[in-house]
C-alpha positions as CSV (number, residue, x, y, z in Angstrom):
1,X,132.6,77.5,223.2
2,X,132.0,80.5,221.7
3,X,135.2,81.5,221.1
4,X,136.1,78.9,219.8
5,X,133.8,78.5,217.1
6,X,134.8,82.3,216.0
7,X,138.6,81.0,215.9
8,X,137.7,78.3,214.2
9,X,136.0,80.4,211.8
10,X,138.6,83.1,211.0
11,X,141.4,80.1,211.0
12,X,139.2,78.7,208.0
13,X,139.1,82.4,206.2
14,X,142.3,83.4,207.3
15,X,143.9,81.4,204.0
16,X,141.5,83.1,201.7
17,X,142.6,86.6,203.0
18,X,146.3,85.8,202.9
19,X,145.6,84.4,198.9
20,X,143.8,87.4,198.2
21,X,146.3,89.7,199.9
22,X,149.2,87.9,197.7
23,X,147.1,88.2,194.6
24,X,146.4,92.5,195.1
25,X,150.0,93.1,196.1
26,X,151.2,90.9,192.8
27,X,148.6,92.6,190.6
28,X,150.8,95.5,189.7
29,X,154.1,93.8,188.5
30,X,152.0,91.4,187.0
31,X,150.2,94.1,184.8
32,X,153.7,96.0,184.0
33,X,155.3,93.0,183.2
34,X,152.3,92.0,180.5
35,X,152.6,95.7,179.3
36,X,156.4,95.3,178.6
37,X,156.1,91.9,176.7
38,X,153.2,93.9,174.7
39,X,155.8,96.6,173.8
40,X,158.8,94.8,173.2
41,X,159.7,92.0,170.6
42,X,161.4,89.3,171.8
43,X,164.8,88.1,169.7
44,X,162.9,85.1,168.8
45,X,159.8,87.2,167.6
46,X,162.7,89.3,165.7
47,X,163.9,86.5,164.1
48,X,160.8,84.7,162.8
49,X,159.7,88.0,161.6
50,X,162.8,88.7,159.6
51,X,162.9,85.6,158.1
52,X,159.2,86.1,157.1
53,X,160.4,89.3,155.2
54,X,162.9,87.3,153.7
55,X,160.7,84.7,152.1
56,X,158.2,87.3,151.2
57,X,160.9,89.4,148.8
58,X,162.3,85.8,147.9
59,X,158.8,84.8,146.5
60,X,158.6,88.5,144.7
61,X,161.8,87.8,143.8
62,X,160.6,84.4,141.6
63,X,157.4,85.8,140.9
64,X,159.4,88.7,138.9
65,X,161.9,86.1,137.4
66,X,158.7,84.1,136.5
67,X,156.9,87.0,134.9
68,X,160.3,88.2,133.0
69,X,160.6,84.7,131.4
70,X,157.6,84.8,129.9
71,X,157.2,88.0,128.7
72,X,161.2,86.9,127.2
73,X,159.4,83.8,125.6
74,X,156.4,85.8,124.2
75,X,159.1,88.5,122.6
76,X,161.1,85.3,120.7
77,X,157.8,84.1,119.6
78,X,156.5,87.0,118.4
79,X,160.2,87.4,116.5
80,X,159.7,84.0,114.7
81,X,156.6,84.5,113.9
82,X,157.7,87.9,112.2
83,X,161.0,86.5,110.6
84,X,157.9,83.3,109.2
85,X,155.6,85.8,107.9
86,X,158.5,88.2,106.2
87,X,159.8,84.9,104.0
């Protein structure tokens, strides 16, 4: 009776021992392949990254334009208001 209750007891553990055994030998890849994905870029991580550059220098890009235009508008101004007050 005896030994039966003790297999009965390590047939019940046993699955905890062979998840926990699986878990500790997996740990390692696990952990190298989480270091990789830290140190790598993925093409798709590329990708949106490059076209975030891309809208970046395109807004620079329209922010210049914007700023040129203006200071273009302020020059004409300022070159009829000199042509006004020379008549």
């Amino acid at each position: 009776m005896r030994r039966e209750l003790y297999s009965l007891a390590l047939l019940l553990a046993l699955p905890g021992c062979v998840s926990t055994a699986v878990a500790v030998a997996k740990a390692p890849f696990q952990a190298v392949g989480q270091t990789a994905d830290w140190l790598t870029t993925s093409q798709d991580e590329a990708d949106r990254n490059r076209g975030r550059e891309i809208r970046k220098g395109e807004e620079r890009d329209r922010k210049a334009a914007r700023k040129a235009a203006k200071r273009e508008k302020e020059r004409l101004e300022d070159e009829r208001d000199d042509r006004r007050d020379r008549r």
